[in-house]
mmJSON file of the N, C-alpha and C atoms, coordinates in Angstrom:
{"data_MODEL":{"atom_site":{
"group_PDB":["ATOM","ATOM","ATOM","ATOM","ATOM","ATOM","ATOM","ATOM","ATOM","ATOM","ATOM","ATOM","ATOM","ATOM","ATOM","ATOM","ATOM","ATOM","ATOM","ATOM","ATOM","ATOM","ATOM","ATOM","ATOM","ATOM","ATOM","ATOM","ATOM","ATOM","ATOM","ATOM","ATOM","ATOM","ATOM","ATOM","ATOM","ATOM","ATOM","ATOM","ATOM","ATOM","ATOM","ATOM","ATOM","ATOM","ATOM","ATOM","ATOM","ATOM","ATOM","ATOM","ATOM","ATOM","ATOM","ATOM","ATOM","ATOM","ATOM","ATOM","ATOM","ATOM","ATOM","ATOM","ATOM","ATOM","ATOM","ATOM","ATOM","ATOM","ATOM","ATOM","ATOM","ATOM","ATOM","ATOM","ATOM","ATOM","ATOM","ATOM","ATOM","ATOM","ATOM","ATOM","ATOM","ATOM","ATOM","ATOM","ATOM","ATOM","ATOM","ATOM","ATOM","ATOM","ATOM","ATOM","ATOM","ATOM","ATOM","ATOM","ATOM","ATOM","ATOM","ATOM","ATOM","ATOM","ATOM","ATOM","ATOM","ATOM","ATOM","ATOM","ATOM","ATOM","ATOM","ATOM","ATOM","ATOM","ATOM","ATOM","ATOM","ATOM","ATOM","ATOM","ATOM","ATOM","ATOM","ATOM","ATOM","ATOM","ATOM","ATOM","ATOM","ATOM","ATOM","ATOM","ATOM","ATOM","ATOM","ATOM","ATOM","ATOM","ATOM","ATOM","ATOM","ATOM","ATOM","ATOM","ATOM","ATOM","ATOM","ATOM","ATOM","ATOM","ATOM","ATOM","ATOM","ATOM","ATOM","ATOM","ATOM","ATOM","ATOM","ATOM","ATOM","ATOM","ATOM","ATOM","ATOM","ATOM","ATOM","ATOM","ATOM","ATOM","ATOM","ATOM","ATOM","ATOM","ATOM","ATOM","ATOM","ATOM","ATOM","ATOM","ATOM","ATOM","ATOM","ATOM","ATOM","ATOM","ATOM","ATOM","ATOM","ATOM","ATOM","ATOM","ATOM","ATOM","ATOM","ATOM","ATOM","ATOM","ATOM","ATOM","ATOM","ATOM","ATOM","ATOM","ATOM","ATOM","ATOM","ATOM","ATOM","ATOM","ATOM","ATOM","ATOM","ATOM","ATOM","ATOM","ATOM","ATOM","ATOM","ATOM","ATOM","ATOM","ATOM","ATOM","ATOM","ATOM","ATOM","ATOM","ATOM","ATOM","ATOM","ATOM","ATOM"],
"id":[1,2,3,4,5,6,7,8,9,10,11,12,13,14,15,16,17,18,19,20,21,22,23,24,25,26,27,28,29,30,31,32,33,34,35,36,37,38,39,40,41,42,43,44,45,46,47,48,49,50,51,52,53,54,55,56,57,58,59,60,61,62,63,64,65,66,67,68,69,70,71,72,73,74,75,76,77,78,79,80,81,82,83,84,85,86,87,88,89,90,91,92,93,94,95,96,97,98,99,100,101,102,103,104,105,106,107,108,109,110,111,112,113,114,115,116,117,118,119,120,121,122,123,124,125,126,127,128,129,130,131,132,133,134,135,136,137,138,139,140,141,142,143,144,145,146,147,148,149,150,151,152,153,154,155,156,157,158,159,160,161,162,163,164,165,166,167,168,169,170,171,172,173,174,175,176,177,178,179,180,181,182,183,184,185,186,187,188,189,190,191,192,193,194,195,196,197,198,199,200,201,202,203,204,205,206,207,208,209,210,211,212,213,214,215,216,217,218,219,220,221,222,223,224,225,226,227,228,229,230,231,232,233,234,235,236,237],
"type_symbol":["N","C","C","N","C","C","N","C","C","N","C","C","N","C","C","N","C","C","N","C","C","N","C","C","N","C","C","N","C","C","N","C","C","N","C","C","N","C","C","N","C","C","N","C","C","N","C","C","N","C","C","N","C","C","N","C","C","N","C","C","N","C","C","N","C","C","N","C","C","N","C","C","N","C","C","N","C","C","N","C","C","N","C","C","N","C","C","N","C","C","N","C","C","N","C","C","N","C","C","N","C","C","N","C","C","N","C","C","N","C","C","N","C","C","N","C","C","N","C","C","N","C","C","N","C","C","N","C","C","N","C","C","N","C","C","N","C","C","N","C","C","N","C","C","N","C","C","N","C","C","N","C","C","N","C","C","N","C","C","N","C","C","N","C","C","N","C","C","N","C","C","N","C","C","N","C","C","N","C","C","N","C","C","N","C","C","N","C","C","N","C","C","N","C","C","N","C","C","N","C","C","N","C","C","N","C","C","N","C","C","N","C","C","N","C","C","N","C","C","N","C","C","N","C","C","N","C","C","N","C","C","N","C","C","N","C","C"],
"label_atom_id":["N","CA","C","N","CA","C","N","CA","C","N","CA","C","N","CA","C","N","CA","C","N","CA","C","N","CA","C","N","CA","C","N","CA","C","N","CA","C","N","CA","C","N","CA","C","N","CA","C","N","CA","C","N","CA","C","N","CA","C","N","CA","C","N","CA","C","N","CA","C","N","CA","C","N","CA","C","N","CA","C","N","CA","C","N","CA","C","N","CA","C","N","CA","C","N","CA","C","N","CA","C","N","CA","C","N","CA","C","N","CA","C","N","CA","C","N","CA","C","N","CA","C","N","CA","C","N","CA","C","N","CA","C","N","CA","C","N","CA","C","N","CA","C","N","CA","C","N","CA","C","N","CA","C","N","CA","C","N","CA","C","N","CA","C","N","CA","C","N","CA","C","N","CA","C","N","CA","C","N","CA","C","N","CA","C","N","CA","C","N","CA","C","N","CA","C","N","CA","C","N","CA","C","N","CA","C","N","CA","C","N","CA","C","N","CA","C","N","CA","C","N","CA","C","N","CA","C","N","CA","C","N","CA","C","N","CA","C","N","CA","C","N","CA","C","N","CA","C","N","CA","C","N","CA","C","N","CA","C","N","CA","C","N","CA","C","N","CA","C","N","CA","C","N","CA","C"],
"label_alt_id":[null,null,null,null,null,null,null,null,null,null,null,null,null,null,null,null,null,null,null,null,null,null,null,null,null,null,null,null,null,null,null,null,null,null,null,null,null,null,null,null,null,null,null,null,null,null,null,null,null,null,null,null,null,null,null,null,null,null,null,null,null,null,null,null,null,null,null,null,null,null,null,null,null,null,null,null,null,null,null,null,null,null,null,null,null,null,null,null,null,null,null,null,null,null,null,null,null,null,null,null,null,null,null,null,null,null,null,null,null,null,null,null,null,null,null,null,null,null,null,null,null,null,null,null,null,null,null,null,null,null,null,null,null,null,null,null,null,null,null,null,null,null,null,null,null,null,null,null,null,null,null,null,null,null,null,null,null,null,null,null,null,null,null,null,null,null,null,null,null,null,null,null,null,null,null,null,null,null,null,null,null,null,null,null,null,null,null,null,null,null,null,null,null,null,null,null,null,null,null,null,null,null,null,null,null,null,null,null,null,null,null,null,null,null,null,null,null,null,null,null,null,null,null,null,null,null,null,null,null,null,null,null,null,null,null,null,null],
"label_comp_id":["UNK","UNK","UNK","UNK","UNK","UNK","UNK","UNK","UNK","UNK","UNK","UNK","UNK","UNK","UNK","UNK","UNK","UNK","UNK","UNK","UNK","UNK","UNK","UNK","UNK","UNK","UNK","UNK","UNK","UNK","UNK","UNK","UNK","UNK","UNK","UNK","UNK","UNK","UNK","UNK","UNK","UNK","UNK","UNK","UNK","UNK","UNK","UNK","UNK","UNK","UNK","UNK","UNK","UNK","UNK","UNK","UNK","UNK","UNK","UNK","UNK","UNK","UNK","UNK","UNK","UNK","UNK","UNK","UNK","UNK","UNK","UNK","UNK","UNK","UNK","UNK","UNK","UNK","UNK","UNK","UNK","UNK","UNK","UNK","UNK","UNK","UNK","UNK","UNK","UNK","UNK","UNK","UNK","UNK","UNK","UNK","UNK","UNK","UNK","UNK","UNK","UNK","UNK","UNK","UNK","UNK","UNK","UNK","UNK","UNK","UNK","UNK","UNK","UNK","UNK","UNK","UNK","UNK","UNK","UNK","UNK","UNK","UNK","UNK","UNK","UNK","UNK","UNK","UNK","UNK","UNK","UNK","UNK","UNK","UNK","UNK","UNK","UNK","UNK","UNK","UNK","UNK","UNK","UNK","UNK","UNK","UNK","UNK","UNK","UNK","UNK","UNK","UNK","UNK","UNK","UNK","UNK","UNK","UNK","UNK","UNK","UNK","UNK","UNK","UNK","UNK","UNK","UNK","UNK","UNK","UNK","UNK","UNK","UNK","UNK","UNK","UNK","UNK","UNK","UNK","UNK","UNK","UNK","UNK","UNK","UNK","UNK","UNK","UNK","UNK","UNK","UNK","UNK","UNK","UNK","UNK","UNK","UNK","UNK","UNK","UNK","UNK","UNK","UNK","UNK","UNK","UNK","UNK","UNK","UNK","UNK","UNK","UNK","UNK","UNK","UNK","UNK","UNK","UNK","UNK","UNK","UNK","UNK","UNK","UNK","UNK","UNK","UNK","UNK","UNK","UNK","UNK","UNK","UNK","UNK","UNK","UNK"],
"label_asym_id":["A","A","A","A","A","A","A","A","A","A","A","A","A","A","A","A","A","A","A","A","A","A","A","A","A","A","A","A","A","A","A","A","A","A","A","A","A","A","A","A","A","A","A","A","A","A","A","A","A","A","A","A","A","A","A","A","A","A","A","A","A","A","A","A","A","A","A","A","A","A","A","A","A","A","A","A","A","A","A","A","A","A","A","A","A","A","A","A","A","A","A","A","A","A","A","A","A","A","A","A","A","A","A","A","A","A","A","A","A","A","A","A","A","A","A","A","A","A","A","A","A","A","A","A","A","A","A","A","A","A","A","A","A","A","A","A","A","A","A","A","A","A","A","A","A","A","A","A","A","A","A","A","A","A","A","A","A","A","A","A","A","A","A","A","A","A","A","A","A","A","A","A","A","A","A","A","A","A","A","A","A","A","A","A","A","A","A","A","A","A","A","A","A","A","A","A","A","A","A","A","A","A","A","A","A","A","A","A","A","A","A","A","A","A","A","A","A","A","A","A","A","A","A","A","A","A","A","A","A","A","A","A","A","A","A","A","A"],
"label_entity_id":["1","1","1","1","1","1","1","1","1","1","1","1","1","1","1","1","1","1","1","1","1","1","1","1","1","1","1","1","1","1","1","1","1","1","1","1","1","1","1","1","1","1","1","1","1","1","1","1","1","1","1","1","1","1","1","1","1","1","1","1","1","1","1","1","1","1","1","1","1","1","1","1","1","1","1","1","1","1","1","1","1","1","1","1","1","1","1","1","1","1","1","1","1","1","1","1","1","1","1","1","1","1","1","1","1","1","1","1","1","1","1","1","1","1","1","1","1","1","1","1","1","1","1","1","1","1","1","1","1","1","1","1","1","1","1","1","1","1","1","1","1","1","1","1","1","1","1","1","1","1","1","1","1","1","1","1","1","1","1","1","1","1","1","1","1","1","1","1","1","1","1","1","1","1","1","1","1","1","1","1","1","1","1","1","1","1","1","1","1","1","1","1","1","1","1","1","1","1","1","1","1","1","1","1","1","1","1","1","1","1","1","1","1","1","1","1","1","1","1","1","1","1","1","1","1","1","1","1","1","1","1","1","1","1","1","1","1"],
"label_seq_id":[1,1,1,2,2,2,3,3,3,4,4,4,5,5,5,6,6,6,7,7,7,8,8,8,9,9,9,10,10,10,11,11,11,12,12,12,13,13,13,14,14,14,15,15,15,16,16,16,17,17,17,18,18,18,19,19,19,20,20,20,21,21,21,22,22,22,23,23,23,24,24,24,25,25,25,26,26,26,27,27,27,28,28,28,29,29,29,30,30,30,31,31,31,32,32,32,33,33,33,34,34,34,35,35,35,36,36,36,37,37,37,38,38,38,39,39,39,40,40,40,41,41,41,42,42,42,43,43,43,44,44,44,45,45,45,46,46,46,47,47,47,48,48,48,49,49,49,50,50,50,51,51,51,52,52,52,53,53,53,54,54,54,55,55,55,56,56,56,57,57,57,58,58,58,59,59,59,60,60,60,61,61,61,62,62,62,63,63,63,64,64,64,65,65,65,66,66,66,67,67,67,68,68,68,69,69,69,70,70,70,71,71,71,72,72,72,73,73,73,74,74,74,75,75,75,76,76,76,77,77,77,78,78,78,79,79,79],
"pdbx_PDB_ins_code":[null,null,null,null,null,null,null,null,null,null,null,null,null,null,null,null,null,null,null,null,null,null,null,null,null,null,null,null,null,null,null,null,null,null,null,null,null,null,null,null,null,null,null,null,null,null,null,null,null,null,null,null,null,null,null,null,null,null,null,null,null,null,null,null,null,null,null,null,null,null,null,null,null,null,null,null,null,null,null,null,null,null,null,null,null,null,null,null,null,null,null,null,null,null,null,null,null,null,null,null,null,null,null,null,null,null,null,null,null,null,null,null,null,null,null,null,null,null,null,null,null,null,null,null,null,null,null,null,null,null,null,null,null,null,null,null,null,null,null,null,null,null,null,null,null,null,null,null,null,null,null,null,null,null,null,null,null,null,null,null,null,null,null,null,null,null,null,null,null,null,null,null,null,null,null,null,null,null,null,null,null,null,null,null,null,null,null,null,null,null,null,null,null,null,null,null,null,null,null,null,null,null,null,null,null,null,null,null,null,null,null,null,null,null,null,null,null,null,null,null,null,null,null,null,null,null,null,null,null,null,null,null,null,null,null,null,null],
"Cartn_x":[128.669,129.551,129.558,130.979,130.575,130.484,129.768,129.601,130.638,131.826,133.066,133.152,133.304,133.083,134.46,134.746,135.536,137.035,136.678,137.908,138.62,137.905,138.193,139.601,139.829,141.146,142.453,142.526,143.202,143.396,142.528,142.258,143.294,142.554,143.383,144.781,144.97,146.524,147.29,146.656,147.387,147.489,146.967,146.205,146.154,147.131,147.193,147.433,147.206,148.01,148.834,148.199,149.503,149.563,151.007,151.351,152.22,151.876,152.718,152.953,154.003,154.289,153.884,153.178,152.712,153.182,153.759,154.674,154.174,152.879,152.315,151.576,151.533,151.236,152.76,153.348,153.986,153.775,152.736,152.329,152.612,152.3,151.952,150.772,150.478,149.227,148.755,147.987,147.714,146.134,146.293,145.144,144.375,143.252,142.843,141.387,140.905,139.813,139.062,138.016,137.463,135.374,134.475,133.462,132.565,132.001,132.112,130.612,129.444,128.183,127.605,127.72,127.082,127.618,128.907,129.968,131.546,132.382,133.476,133.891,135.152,135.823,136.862,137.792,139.393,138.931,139.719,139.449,140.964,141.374,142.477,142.918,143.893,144.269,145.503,145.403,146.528,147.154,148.972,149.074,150.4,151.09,152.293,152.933,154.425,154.719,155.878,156.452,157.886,158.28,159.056,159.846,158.693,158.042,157.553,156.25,155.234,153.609,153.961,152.349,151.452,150.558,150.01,148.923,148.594,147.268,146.154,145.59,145.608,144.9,143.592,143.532,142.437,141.964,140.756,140.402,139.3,139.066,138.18,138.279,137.378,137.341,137.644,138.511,139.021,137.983,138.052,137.089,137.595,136.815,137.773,139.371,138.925,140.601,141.667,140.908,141.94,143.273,143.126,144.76,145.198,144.641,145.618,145.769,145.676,146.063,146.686,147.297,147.633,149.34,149.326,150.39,151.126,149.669,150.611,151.493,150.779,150.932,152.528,152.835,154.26,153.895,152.48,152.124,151.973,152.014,152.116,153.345,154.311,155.304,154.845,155.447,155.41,156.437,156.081,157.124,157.339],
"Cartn_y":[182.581,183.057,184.584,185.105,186.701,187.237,186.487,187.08,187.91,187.289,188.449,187.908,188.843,188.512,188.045,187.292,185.986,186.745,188.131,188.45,190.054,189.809,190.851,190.587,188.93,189.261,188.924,188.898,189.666,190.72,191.72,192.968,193.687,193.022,193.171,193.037,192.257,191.681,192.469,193.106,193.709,194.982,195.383,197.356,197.504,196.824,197.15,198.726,199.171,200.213,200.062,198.968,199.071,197.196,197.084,195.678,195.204,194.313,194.118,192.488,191.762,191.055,190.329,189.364,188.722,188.001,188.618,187.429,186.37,186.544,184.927,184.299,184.552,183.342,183.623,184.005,184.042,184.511,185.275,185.436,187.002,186.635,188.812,188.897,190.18,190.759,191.955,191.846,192.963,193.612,195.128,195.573,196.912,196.708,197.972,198.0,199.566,200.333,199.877,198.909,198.788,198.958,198.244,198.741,197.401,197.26,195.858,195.65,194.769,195.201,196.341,197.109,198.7,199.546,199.509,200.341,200.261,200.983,201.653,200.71,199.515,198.974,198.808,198.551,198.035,196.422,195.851,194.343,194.211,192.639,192.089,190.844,190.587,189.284,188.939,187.557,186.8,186.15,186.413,185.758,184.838,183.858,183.423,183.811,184.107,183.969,183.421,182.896,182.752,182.582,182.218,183.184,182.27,181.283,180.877,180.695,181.71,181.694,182.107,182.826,183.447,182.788,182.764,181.818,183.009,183.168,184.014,183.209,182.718,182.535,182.356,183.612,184.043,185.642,185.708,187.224,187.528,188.578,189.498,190.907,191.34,193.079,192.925,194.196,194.105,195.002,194.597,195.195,197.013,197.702,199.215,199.44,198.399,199.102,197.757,196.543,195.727,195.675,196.353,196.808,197.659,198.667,199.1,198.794,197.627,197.232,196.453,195.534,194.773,195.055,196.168,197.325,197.751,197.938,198.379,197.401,196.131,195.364,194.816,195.173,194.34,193.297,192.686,191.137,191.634,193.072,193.155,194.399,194.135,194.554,194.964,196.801,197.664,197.014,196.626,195.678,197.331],
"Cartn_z":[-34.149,-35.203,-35.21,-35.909,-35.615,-37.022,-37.856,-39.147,-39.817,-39.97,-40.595,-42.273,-42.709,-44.458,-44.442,-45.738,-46.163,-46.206,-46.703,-47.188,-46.411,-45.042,-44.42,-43.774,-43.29,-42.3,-43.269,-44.269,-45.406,-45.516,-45.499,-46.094,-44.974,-43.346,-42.427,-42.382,-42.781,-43.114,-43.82,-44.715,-46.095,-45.706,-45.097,-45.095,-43.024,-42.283,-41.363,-40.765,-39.982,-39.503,-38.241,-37.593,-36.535,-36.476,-36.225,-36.079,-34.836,-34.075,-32.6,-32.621,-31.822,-31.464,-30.218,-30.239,-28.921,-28.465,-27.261,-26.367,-25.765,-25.222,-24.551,-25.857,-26.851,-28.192,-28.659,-29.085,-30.305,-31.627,-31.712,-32.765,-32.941,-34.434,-34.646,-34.552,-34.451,-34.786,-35.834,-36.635,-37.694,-37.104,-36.726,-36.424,-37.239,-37.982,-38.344,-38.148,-37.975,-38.103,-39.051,-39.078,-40.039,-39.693,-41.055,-40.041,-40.304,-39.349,-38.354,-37.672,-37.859,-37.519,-37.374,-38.079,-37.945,-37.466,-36.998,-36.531,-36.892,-36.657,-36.611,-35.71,-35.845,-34.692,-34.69,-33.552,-34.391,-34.793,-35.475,-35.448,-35.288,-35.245,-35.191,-35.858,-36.115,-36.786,-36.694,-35.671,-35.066,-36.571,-36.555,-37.816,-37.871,-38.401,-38.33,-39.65,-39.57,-41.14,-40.771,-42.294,-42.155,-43.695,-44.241,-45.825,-46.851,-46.249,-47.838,-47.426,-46.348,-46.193,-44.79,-45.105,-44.185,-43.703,-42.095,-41.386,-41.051,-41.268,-40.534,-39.358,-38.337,-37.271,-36.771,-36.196,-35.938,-36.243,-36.275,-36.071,-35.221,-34.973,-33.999,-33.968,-33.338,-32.712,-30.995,-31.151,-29.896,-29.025,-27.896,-26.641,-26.769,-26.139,-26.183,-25.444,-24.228,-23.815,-24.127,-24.317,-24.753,-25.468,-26.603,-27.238,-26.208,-25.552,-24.634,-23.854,-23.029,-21.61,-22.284,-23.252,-23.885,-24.339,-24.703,-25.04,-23.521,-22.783,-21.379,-20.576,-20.67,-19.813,-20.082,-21.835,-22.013,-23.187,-23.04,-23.603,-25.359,-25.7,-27.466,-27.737,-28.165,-28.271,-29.877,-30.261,-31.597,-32.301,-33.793,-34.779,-35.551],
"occupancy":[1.0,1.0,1.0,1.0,1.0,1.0,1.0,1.0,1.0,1.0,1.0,1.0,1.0,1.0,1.0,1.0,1.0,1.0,1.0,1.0,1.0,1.0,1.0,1.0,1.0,1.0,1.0,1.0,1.0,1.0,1.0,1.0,1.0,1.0,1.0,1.0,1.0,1.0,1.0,1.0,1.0,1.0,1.0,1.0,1.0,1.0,1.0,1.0,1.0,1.0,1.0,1.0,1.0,1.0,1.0,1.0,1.0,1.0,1.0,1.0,1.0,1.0,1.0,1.0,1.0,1.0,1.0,1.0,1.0,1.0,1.0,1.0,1.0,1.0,1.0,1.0,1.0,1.0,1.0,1.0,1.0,1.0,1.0,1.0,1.0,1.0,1.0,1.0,1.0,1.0,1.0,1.0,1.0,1.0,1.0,1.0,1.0,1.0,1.0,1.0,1.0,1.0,1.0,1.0,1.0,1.0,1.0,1.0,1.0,1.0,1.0,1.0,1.0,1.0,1.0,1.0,1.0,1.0,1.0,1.0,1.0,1.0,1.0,1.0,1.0,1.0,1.0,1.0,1.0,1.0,1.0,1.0,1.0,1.0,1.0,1.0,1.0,1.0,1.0,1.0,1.0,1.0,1.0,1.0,1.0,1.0,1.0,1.0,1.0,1.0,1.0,1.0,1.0,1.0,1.0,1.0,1.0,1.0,1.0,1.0,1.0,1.0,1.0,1.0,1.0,1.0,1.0,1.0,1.0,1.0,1.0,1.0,1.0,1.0,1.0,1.0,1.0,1.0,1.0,1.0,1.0,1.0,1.0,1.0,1.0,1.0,1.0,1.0,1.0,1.0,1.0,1.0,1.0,1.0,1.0,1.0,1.0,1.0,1.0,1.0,1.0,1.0,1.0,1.0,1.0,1.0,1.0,1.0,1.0,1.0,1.0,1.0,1.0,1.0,1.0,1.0,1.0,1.0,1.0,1.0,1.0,1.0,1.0,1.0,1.0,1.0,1.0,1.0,1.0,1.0,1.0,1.0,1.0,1.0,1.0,1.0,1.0],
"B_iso_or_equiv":[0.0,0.0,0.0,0.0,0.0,0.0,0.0,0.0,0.0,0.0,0.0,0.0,0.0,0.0,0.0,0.0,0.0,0.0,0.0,0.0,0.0,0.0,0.0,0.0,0.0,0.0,0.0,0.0,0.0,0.0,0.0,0.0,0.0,0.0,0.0,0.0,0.0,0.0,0.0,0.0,0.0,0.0,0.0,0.0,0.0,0.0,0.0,0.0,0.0,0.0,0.0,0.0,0.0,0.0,0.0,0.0,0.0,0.0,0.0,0.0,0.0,0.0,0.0,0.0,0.0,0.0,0.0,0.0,0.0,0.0,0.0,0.0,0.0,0.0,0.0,0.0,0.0,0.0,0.0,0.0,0.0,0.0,0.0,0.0,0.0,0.0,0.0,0.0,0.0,0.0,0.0,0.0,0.0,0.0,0.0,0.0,0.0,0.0,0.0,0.0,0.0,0.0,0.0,0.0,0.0,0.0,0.0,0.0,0.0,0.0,0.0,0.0,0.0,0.0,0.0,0.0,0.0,0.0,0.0,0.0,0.0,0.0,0.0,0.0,0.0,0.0,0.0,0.0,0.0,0.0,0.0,0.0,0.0,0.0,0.0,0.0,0.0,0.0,0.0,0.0,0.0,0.0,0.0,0.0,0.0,0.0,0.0,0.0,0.0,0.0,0.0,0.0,0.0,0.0,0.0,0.0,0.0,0.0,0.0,0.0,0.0,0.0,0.0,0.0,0.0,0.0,0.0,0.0,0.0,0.0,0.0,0.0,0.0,0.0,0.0,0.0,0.0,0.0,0.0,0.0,0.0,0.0,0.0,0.0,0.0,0.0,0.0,0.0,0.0,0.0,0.0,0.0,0.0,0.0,0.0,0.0,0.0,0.0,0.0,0.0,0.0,0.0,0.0,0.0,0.0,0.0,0.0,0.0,0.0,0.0,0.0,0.0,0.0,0.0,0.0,0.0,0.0,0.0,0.0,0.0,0.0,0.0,0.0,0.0,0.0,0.0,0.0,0.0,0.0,0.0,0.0,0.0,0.0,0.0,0.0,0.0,0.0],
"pdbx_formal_charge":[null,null,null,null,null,null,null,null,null,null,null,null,null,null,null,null,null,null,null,null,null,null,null,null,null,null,null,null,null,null,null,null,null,null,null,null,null,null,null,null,null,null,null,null,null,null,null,null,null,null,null,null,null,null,null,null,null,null,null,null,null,null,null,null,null,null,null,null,null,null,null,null,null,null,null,null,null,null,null,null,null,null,null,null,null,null,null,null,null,null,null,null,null,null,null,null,null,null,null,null,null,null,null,null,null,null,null,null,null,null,null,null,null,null,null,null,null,null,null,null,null,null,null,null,null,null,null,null,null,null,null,null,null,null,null,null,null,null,null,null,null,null,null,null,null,null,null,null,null,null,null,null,null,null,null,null,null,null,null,null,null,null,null,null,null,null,null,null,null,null,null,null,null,null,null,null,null,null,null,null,null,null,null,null,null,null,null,null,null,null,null,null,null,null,null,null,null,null,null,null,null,null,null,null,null,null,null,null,null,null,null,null,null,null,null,null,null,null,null,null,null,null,null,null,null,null,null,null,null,null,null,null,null,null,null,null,null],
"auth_seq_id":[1,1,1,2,2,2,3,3,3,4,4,4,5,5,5,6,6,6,7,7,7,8,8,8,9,9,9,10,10,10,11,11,11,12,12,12,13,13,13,14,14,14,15,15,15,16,16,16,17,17,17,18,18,18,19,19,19,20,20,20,21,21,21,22,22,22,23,23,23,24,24,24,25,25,25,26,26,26,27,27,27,28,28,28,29,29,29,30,30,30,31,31,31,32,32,32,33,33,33,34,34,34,35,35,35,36,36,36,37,37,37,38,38,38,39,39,39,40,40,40,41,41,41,42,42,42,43,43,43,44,44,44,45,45,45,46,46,46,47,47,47,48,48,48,49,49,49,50,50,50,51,51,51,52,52,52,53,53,53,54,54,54,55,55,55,56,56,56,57,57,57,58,58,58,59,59,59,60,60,60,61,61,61,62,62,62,63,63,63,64,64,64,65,65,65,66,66,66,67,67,67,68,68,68,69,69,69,70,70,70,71,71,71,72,72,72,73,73,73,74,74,74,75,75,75,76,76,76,77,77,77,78,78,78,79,79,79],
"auth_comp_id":["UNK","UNK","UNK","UNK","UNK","UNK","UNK","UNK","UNK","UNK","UNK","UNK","UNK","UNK","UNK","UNK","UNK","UNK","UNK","UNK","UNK","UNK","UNK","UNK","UNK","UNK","UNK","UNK","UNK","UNK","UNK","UNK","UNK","UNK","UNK","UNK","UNK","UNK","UNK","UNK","UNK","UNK","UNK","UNK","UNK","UNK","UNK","UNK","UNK","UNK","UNK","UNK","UNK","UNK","UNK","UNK","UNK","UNK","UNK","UNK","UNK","UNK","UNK","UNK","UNK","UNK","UNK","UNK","UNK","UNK","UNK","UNK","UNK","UNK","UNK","UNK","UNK","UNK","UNK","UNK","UNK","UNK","UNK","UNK","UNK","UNK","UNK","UNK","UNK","UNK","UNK","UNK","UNK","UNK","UNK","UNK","UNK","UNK","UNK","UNK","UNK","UNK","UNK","UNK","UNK","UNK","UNK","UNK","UNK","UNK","UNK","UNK","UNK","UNK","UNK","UNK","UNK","UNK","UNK","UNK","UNK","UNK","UNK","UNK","UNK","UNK","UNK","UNK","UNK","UNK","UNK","UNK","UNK","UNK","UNK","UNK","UNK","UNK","UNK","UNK","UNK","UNK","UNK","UNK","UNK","UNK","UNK","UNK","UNK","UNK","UNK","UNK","UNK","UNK","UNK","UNK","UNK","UNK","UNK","UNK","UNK","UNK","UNK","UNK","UNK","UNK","UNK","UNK","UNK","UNK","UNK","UNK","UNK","UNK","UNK","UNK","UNK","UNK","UNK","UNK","UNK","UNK","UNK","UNK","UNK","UNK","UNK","UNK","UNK","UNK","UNK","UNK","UNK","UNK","UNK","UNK","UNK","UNK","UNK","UNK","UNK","UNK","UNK","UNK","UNK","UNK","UNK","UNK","UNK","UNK","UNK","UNK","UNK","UNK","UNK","UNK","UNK","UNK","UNK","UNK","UNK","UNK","UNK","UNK","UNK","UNK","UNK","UNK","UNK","UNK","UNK","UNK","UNK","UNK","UNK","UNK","UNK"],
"auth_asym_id":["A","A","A","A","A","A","A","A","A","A","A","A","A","A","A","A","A","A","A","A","A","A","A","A","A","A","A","A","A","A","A","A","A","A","A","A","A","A","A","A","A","A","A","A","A","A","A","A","A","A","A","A","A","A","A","A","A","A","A","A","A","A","A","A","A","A","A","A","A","A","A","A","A","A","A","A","A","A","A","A","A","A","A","A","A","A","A","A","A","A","A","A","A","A","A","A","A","A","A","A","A","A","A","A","A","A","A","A","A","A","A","A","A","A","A","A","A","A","A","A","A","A","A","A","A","A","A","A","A","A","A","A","A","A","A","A","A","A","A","A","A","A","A","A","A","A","A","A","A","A","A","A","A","A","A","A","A","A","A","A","A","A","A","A","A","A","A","A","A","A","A","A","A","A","A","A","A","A","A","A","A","A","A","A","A","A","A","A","A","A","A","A","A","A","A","A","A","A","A","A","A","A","A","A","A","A","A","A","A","A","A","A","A","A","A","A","A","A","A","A","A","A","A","A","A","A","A","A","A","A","A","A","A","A","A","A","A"],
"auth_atom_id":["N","CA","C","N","CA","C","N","CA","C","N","CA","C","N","CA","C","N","CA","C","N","CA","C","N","CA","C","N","CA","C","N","CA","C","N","CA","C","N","CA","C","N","CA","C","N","CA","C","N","CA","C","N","CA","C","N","CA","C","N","CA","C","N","CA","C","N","CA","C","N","CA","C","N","CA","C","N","CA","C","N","CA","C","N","CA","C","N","CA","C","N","CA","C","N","CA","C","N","CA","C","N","CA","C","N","CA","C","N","CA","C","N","CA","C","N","CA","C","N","CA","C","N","CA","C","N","CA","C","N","CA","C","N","CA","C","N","CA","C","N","CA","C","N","CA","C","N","CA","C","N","CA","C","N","CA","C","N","CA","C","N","CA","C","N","CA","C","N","CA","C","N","CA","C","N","CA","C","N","CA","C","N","CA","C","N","CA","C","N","CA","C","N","CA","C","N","CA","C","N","CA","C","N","CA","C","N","CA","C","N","CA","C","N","CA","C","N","CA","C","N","CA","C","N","CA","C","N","CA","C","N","CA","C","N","CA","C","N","CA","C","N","CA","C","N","CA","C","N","CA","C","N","CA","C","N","CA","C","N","CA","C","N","CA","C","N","CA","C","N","CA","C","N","CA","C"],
"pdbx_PDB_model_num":[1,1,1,1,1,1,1,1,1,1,1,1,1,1,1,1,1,1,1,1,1,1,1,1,1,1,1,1,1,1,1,1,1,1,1,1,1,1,1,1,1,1,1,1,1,1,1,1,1,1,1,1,1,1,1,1,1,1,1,1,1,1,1,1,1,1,1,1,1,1,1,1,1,1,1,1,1,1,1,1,1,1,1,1,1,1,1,1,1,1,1,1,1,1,1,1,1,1,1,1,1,1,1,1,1,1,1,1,1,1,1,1,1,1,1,1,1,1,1,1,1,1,1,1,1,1,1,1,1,1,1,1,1,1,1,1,1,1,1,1,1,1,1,1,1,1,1,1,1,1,1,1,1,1,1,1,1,1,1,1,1,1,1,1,1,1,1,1,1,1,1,1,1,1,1,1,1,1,1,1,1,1,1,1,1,1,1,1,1,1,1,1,1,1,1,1,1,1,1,1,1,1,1,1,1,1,1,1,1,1,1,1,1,1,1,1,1,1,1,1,1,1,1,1,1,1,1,1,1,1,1,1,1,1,1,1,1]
}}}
């Protein structure tokens, strides 16, 4: 388990700073700076919506270059 408190990928959700579109899920993504076993990390949170709810997914911290090869590659498109 990666020990993430209950009400973080919310917090994520709500207070993003950057948000992208994932073409091989379909999904969005909400990513922010938050602080994360004793450090400073991005985290992430895979999400669905549509006019009457929000699905949070999944969440995690992303590796260091992961959002950016991710961005480079084409596979998370800027909403």
């Amino acid at each position: 388990m990666r020990n993430i408190p209950f009400l973080l990928p919310k917090q994520i959700y709500q207070n993003a700073k950057e948000r992208y579109f994932d073409v091989a899920t379909g999904n969005k993504v909400a990513i922010k700076r938050v602080l994360y076993n004793g450090g400073e990390r991005d985290m992430m949170v895979a999400y669905e919506e549509n006019t009457s709810e929000i699905i949070l997914i999944t969440i995690h911290p992303l590796k260091l270059l992961q959002k950016f090869n991710r961005i480079k590659t084409k596979r998370w498109k800027k909403l």
